[in-house]
C-alpha positions in Angstrom: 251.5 176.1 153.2 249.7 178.0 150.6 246.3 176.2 148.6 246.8 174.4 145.7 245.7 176.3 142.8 244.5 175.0 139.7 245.5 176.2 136.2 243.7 174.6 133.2 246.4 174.0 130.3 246.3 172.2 126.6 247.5 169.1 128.0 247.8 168.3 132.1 246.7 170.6 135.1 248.8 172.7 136.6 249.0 172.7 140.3 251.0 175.0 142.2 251.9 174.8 145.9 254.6 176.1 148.2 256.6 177.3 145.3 256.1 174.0 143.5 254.6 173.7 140.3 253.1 169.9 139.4 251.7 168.9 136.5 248.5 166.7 136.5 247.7 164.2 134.5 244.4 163.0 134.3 243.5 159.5 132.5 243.7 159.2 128.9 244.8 162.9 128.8 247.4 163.2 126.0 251.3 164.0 127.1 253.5 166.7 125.3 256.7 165.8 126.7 258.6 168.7 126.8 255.7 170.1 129.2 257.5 167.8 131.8 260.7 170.5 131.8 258.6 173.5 133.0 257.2 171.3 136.5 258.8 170.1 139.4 257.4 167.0 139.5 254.5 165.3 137.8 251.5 163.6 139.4 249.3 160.7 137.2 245.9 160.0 138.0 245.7 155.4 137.8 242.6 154.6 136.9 244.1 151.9 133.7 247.4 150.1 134.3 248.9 150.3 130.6 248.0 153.7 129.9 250.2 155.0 133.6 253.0 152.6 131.9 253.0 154.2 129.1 253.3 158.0 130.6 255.7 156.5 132.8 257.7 154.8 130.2 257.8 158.2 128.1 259.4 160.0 131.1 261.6 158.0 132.4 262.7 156.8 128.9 263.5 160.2 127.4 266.8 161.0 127.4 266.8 164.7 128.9 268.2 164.8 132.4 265.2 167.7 133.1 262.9 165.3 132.1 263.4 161.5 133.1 264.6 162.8 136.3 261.7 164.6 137.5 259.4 162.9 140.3 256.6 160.8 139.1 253.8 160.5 141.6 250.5 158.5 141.3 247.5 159.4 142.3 245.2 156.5 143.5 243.4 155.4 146.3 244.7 151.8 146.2 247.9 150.6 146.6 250.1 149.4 143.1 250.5 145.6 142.4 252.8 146.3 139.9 256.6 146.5 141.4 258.0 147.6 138.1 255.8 150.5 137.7 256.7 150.9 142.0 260.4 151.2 141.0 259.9 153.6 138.0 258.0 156.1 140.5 258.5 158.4 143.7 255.5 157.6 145.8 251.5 157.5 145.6 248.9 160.3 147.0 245.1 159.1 147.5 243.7 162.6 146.5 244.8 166.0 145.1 244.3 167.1 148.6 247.5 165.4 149.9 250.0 167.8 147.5 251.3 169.4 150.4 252.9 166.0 151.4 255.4 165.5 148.1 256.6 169.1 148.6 259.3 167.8 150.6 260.3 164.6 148.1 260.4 167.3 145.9 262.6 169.3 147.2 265.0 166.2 148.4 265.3 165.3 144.4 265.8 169.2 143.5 268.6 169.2 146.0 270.3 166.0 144.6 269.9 166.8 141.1 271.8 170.4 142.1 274.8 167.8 142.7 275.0 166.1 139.4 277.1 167.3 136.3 275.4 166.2 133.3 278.2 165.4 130.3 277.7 163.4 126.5 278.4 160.1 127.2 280.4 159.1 124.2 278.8 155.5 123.4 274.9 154.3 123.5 276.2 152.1 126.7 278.0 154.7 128.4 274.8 156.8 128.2 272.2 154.5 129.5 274.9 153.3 132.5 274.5 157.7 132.7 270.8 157.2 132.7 270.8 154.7 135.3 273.4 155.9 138.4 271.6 159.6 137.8 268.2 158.0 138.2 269.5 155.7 141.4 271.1 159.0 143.1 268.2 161.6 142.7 266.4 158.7 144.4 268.6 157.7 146.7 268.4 154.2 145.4 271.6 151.9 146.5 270.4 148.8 144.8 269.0 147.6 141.7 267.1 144.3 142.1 265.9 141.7 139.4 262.1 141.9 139.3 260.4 138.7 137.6 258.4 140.2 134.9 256.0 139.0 132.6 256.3 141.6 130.6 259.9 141.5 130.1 260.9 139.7 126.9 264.1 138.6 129.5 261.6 137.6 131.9 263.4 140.0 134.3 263.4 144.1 134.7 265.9 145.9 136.0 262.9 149.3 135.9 265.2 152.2 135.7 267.3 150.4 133.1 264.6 148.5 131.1 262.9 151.7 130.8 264.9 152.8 127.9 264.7 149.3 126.0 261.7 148.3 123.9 260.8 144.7 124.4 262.9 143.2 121.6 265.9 144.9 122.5 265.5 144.1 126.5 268.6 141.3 127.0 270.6 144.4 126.0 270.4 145.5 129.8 272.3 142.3 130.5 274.9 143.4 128.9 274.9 147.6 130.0 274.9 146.0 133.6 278.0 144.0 132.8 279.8 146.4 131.2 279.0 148.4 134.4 279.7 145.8 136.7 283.2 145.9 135.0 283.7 149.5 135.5 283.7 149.4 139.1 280.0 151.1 139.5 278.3 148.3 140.8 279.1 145.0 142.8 276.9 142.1 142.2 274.8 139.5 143.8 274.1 136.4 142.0 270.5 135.8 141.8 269.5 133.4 139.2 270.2 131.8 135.7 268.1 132.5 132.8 268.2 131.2 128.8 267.6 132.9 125.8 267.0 132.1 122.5 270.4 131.8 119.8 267.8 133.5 117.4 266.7 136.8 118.6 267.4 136.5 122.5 264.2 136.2 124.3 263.8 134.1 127.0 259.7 133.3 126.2 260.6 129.8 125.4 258.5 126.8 125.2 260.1 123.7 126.2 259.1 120.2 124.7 260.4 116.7 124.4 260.3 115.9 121.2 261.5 113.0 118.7 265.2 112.8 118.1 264.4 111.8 114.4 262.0 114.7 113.2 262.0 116.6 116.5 257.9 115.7 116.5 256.1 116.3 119.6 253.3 114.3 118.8 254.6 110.9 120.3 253.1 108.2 122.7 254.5 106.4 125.3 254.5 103.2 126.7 255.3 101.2 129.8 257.9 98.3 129.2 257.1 94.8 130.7 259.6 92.3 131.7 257.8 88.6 132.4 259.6 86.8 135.1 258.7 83.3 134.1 259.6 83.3 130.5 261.5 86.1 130.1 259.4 88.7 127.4 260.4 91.7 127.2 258.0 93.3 125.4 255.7 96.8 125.6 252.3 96.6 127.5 250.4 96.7 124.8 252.1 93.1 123.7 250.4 92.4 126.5 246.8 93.4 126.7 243.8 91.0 125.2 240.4 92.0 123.9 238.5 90.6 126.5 239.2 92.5 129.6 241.9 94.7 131.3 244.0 92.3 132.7 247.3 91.6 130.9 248.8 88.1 129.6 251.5 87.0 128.2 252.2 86.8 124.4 254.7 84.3 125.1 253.4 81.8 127.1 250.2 82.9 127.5 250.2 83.8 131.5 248.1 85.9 133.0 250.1 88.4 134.8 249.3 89.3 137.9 251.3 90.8 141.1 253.8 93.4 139.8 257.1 92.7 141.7 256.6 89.2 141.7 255.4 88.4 137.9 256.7 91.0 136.3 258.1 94.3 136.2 257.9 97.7 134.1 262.2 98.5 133.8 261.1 101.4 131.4 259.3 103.6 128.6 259.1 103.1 125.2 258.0 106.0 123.0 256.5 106.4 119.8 256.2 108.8 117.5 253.3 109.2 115.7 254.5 111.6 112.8 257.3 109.7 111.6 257.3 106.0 113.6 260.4 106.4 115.0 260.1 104.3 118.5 263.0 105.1 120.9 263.6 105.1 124.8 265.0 108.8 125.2 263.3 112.1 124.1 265.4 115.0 122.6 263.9 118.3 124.8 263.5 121.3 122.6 263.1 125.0 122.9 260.2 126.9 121.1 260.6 130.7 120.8 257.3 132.0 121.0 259.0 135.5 119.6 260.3 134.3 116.7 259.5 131.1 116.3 262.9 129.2 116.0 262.6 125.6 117.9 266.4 124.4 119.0 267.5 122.4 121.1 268.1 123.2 124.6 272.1 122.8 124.3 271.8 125.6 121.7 269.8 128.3 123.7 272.4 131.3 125.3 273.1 130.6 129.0 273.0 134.6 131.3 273.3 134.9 135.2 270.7 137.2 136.2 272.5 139.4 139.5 271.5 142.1 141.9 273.2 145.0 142.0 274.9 147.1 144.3 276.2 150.8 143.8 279.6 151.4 144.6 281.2 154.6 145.9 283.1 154.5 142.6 279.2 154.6 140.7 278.0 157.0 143.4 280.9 159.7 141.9 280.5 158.7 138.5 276.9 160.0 139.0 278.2 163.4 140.5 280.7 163.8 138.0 279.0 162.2 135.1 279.9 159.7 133.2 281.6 159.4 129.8 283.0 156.7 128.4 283.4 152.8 129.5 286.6 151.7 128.9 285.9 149.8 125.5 285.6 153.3 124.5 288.6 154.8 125.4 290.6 150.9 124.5 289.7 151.7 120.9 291.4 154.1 120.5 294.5 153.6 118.1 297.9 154.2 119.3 296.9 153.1 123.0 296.8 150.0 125.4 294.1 148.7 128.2 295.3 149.8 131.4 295.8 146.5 132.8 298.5 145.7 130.3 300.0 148.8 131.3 300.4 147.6 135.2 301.6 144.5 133.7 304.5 146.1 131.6 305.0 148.6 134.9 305.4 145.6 136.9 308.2 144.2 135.1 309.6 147.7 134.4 310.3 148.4 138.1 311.4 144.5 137.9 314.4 144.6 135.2 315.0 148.5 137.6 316.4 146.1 140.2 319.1 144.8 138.1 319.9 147.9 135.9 319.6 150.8 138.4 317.9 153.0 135.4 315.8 155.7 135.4 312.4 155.4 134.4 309.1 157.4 135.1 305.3 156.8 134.4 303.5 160.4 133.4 299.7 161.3 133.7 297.9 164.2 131.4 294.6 165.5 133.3 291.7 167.0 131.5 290.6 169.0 135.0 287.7 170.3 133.4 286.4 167.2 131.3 283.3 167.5 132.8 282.5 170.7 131.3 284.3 169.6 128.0 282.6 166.8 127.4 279.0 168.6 127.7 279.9 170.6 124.9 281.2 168.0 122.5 278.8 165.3 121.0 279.9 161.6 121.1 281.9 161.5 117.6 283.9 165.3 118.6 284.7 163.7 121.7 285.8 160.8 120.2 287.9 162.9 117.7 289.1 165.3 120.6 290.6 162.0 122.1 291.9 160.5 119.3 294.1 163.7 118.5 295.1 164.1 122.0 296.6 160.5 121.8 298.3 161.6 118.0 300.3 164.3 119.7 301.5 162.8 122.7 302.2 159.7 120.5 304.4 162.3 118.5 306.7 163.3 121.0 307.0 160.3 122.6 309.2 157.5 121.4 307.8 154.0 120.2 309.0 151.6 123.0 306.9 154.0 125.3 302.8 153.1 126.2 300.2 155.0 126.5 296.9 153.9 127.7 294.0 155.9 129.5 292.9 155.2 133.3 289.5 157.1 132.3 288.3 159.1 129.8 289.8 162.4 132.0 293.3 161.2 132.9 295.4 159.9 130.0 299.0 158.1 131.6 302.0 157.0 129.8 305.8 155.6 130.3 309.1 157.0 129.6 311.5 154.4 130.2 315.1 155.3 130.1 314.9 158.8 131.2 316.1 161.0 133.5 312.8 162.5 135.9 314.0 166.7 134.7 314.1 165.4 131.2 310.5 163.8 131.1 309.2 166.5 133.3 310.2 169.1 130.4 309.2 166.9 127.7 305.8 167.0 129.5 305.6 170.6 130.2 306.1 170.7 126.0 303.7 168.1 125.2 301.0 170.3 127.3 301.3 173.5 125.6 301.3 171.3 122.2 298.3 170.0 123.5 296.6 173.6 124.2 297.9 174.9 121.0 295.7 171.7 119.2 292.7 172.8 120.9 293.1 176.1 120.2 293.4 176.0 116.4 290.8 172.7 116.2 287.8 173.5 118.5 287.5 176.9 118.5 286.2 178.5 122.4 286.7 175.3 123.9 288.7 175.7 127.0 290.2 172.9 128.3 292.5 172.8 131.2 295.8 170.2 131.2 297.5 169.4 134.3 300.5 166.8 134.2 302.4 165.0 136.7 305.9 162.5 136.5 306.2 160.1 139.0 310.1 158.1 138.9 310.1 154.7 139.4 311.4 153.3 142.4 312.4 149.7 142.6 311.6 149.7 146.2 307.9 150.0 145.8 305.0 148.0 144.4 303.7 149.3 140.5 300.8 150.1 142.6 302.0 152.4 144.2 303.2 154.3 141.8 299.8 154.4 140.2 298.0 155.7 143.0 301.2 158.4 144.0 300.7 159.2 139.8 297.1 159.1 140.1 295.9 160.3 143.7 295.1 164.1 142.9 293.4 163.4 139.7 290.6 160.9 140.9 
């Protein structure tokens, strides 16, 4: 390998080796971002925790593939107690001497970044769950673990996710991971149960017992005494004289003096001392320390914080890049979810058995979405969508459903119909199609295929999905 050779720049040192070029960054030296795109990886000198954060966080946070993508490598001599920060970066060197060994991390994330298709997600969700899978495959991450975090308005990070959110807005990767979960890219783990506040949903709570009258926390308490002999019930200060310690009996004037055999304490009494109120059982409240609001505990919002796993499904998504979730593509007008298609496939192929009809289901495949959707921002895609659906809908008659199996294959019904006819009124609906990109996004090529599968009473509804489906997956 060649020597590292030192260019001095604006902002950050260049240093180039073995075809590599990494950009330095010394402490307290100021960032222009878009320097990042012209390096292969970058390398951060620790010296101050919250100032590598805060490079780190401007990286990975940005939302330009050639940016939060590239390695991140620190340079100190000690290890990193920080597991967040750990999970946000590639690795550490002790010295500018030890270049030669992140040439090949390097080259492993070049490599795997070669294999992604980057696309416009069409929602804010879509885009981080983009961020995230992208992030997990250039790394060759497989799991995304809770780390406890005191940093973390949630008191949890998931780093390559919580990255993006500032600290107010952090539960929302509780819900991004959900939606995720639900899409098929991850499995989970349960891992613990967390509560947030009904106010602004932080989970920096202070928890109190407090009066049930005013919800005071200034109280007092008191031991109850029970007097065997006579009977008092009274609390222990009823009890005590002016003279000494020991404790007698306002009653009948006995000194008491083996618990267990005098007397007994069955319980508390408590006080409190704003308002007066005396009662047995405290109320337990929740302080936000964010914003302030004190509930009680009943009221705070319940979450299940889960590890995750990537599926094979989330592995490809990441290749292929992802677009929509499907509460995108479920509000779109004129359609259904998919799993109220299956249902009303189900008892299609059902009332076949006793009709001996003909019916078919019917898939439309964008081919190149990919490549579509990198041209179109989130409302054309939207738009492009929603006129797709207008057209089939137009040629199709109203007892028939449509509803998307992802934001690339669109699949529909024709009940009633011979398998030639449908086939030709797909073959028409195609070229309508083609004609309405043609005249509505001008040099936008995008490439239809379309498939009719008959229904056959003889075979599961699943089936017929995956026979519909198989070559478009």
């Amino acid at each position: 390998m060649g020597q590292a050779i030192h260019h001095s720049e604006n902002r950050g040192t260049r240093i180039e080796y073995a075809g590599h070029s990494f950009l330095h960054i010394k402490h307290l030296e100021s960032l222009n971002i878009e320097d990042v795109k012209n390096h292969s990886a970058v390398i951060i000198e620790t010296r101050d925790l919250d100032y590598v954060r805060m490079i780190v966080s401007r990286i990975r946070g940005n939302i330009a593939p050639d940016i939060y993508l590239k390695p991140i490598f620190l340079q100190s001599r000690n290890s990193i107690n920080d597991l967040v920060l750990e999970n946000l970066v590639d690795g550490r060197i002790s010295n500018l001497d030890k270049v030669a060994s992140l040439v090949e991390l390097v080259e492993e994330n070049l490599n795997r970044v070669q294999d992604l298709t980057f696309a416009n997600s069409i929602s804010f969700e879509a885009q981080m769950i983009t961020k995230m899978i992208t992030l997990m495959y250039t790394k060759d991450q497989k799991s995304l673990l809770p780390i406890p975090y005191i940093y973390s308005s949630i008191n949890f990070a998931y780093p390559l996710l919580s990255v993006n959110f500032s600290e107010t807005d952090e539960h929302a990767v509780l819900n991004i991971l959900d939606i995720a979960e639900s899409e098929g890219l991850f499995r989970s783990e349960y891992y613990d149960r967390i509560y947030l506040c009904n106010q602004c949903s932080s989970s920096h709570l202070s928890y109190r017992e407090v009066c049930p009258k005013c919800s005071s926390s200034n109280t007092k308490s008191d031991d109850i005494i029970h007097h065997f002999p006579c009977g008092y019930v009274g609390p222990m200060q009823d009890f005590k004289n002016e003279i000494d310690d020991k404790l007698d009996c306002p009653k009948c004037n006995k000194r008491l003096r083996h618990i267990g055999v005098d007397y007994d304490k069955p319980s508390v009494i408590h006080e409190c001392k704003n308002c007066s109120h005396t009662f047995q059982d405290f109320f337990v409240n929740a302080k936000c320390l964010s914003c302030g609001s004190d509930r009680s505990v009943e009221q705070l919002k319940s979450k299940i914080i889960k590890s995750y796993f990537l599926t094979k499904k989330g592995e490809s998504a990441a290749i292929k890049g992802f677009v929509t979730t499907t509460k995108d593509i479920d509000e779109i007008f004129g359609t259904i979810k998919f799993d109220t298609f299956k249902t009303m496939l189900k008892y299609e192929i059902e009332r076949l058995k006793q009709t001996e009809g003909s019916s078919n289901i019917c898939a439309i495949y964008i081919r190149n979405s990919s490549l579509v959707y990198s041209k179109l921002g989130s409302t054309l895609q939207k738009g492009l969508l929603k006129d797709l659906i207008s057209v089939i809908r137009s040629n199709i008659r109203s007892s028939d459903v449509i509803s998307f199996v992802s934001s690339s294959t669109i699949i529909l019904s024709m009940n009633e119909i011979p398998n030639k006819i449908s086939n030709k009124i797909m073959g028409n609906m195609v070229r309508l199609l083609e004609e309405l990109i043609a005249s509505t996004f001008k040099k936008l090529d995008v490439q239809f295929e379309y498939k009719v599968v008959a229904l056959d009473h003889h075979k599961p509804y699943e089936e017929h999905i995956t026979e519909l489906t198989i070559d478009f997956i």
